[in-house]
C-alpha positions in Angstrom: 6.6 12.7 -9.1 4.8 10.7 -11.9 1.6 12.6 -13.3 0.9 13.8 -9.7 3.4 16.1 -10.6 1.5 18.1 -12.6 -1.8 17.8 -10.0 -3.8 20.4 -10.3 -2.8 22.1 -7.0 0.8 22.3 -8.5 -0.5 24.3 -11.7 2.2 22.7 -14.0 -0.6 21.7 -16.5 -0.5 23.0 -19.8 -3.7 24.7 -20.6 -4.3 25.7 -24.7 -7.3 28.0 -24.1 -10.4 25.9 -23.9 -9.4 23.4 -26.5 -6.2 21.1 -24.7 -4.8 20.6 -21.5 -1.3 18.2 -21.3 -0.3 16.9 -18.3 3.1 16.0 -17.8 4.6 12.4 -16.3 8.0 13.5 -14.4 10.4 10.3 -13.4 13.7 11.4 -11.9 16.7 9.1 -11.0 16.7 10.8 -7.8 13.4 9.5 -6.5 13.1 6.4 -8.6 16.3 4.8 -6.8 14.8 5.8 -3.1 11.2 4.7 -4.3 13.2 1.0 -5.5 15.6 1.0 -2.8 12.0 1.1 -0.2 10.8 -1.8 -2.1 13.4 -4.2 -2.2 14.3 -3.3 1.6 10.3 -3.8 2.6 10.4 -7.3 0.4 13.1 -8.1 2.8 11.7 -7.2 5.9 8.5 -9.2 4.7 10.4 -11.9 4.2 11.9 -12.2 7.3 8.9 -12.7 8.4 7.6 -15.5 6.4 6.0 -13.8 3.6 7.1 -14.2 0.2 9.4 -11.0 0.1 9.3 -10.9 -3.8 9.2 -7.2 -6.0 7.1 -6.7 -9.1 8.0 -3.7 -11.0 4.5 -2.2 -12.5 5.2 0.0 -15.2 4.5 0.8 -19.5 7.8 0.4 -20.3 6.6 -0.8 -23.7 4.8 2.3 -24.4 6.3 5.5 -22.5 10.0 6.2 -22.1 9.4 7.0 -18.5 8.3 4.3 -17.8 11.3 2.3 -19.9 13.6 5.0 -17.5 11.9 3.3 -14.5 12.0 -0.1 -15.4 16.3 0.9 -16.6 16.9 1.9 -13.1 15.0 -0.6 -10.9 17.5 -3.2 -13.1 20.2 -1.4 -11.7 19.0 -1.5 -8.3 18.2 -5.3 -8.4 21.4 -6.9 -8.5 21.9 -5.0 -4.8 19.0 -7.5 -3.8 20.2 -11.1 -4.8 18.0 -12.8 -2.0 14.7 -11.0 -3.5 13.0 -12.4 -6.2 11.9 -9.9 -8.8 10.0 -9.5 -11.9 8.1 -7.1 -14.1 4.3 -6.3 -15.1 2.4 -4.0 -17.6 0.3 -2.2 -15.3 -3.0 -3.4 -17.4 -2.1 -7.2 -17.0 -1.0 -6.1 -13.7 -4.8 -5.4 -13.0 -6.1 -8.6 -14.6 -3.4 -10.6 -12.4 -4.4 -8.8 -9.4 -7.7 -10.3 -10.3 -7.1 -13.8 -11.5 -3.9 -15.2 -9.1 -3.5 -12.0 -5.9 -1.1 -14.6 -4.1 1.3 -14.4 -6.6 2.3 -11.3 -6.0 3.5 -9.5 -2.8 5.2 -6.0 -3.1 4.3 -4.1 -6.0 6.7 -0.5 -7.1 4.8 1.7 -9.3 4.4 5.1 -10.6 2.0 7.1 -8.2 -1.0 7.3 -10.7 -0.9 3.3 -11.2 -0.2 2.8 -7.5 -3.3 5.4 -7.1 -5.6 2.9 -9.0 -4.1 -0.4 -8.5 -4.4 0.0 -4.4 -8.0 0.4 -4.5 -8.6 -3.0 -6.6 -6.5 -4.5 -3.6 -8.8 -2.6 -1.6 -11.5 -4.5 -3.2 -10.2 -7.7 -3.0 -9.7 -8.1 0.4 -13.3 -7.1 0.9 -13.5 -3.3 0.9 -11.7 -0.3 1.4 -12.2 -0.3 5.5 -9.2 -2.6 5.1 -7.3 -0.6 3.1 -4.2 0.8 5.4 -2.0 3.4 4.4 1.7 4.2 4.8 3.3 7.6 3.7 6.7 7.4 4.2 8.8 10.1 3.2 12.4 11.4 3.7 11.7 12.5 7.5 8.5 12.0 8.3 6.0 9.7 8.0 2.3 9.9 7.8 -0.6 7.0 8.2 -4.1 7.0 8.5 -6.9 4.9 6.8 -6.8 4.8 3.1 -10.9 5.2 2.6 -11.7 8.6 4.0 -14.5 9.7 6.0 -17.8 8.2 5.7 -20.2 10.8 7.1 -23.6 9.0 5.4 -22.8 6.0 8.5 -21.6 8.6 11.3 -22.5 8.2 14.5 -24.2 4.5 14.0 -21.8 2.0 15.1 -21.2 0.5 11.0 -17.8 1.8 9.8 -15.2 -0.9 9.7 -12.3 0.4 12.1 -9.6 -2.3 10.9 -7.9 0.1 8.5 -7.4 2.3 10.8 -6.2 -0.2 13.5 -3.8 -2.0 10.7 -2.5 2.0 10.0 -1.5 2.3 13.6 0.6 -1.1 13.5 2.1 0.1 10.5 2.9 3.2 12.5 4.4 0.6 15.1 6.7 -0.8 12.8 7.5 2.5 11.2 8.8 3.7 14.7 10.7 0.6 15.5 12.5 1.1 12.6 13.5 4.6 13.2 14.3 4.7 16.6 15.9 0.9 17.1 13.1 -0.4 19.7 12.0 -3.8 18.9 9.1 -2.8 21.6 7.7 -0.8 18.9 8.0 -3.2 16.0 6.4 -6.1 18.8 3.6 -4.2 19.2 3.0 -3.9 15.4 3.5 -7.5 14.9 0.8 -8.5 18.0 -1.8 -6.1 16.0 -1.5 -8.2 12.9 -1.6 -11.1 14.3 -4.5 -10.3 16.1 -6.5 -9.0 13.2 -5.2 -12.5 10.6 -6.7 -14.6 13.8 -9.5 -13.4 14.3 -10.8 -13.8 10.7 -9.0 -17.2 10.1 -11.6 -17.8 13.6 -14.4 -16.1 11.9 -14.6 -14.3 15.1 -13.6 -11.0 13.4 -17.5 -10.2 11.3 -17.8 -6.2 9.9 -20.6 -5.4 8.6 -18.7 -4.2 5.6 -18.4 -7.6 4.3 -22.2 -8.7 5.4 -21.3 -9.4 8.8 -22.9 -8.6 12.2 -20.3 -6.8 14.2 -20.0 -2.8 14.4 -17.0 -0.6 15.1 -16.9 -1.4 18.8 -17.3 -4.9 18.5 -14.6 -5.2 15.5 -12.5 -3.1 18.0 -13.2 -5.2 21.4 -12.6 -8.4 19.6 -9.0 -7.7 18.0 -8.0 -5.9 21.5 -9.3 -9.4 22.8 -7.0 -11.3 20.5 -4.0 -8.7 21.6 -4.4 -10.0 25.1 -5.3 -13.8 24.2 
């Protein structure tokens, strides 16, 4: 969906001998609706919870007709959603806002190439990518792991921040909860975040990532220390 759909492992670019390539940008009402339907729902469940549980709709809906397709059919899914606030954003002045005033904002719905970009300057904002977790959720399955990859030139000496990893395993949690009806599951997740917002609000949570003086095992043994506290 979005440009991904014509990634290069798909081979649904169009190449004009060695003078052009086009790329095409695919929204379908099929997707769209489950991709707004997941955001209003996750705004909800955030609120619940004490955050702000409001959806921004990033798009170019002033430029590309997709996008003004998008933007048609989140309106149509917003009036199912009268206890979420929502709102729209260009995608560039999304980027500047990101910047200027993050708090203001609190579940974003994008195309996959703006999510693509605009999750990494979240990334950097909260101080690097090792806090970058990742949640993909589709029909049946879901997948999570650490947004940031590997980091080979720091292997083996005791550097790499471990918390997006540990926040990807609590969104796991939560996942699981939700599918199979056990709170237990969606307690657990909970515990981990709390443990992990604690322990910085304490300063007792330091990676080196952000200049700090704690390694992976110490990061580790510190927010398994707040998960018993």
């Amino acid at each position: 969906e979005g440009l991904f759909y014509s990634a290069a492992a798909h081979k649904r670019s169009e190449v004009i001998g060695d003078t052009e390539v086009r790329d095409t940008l695919r929204i379908t009402r099929a997707t769209t609706e489950k991709l707004h339907d997941f955001a209003f729902e996750l705004a909800q469940k955030r609120k619940e919870r004490g955050k702000p549980g409001r959806v921004t709709c990033v798009d170019k809906a002033n430029v590309f007709t997709s996008m003004a397709f998008f933007r048609k059919i989140f309106d149509e899914i917003r009036p199912n959603y009268p206890d979420i606030e929502a709102n729209y954003n260009y995608v560039d002045a999304q980027a500047l806002d990101l910047v200027r005033r993050p708090w203001d904002f609190d579940v974003m719905v994008m195309e996959n190439m703006f999510g693509d970009i605009l999750s990494d300057l979240g990334g950097g904002l909260v101080g690097g990518m090792g806090m970058a977790a990742c949640a993909e959720i589709g029909d049946e399955n879901g997948l999570f792991q650490p947004a940031h990859g590997s980091a080979p030139d720091i292997m083996g000496q005791d550097k790499a921040n471990p918390l997006a990893a540990i926040l990807s395993g609590a969104l796991m949690l939560d996942y699981l909860g939700e599918r199979s009806g056990d709170s237990r599951y969606t307690d657990a997740a909970a515990l981990i975040e709390a443990s992990v917002d604690k322990g910085f609000s304490a300063n007792a949570l330091r990676p080196m990532e952000f200049g700090g003086d704690m390694g992976t095992l110490a990061t580790t043994r510190e927010v398994v220390a707040g998960l018993k506290g």
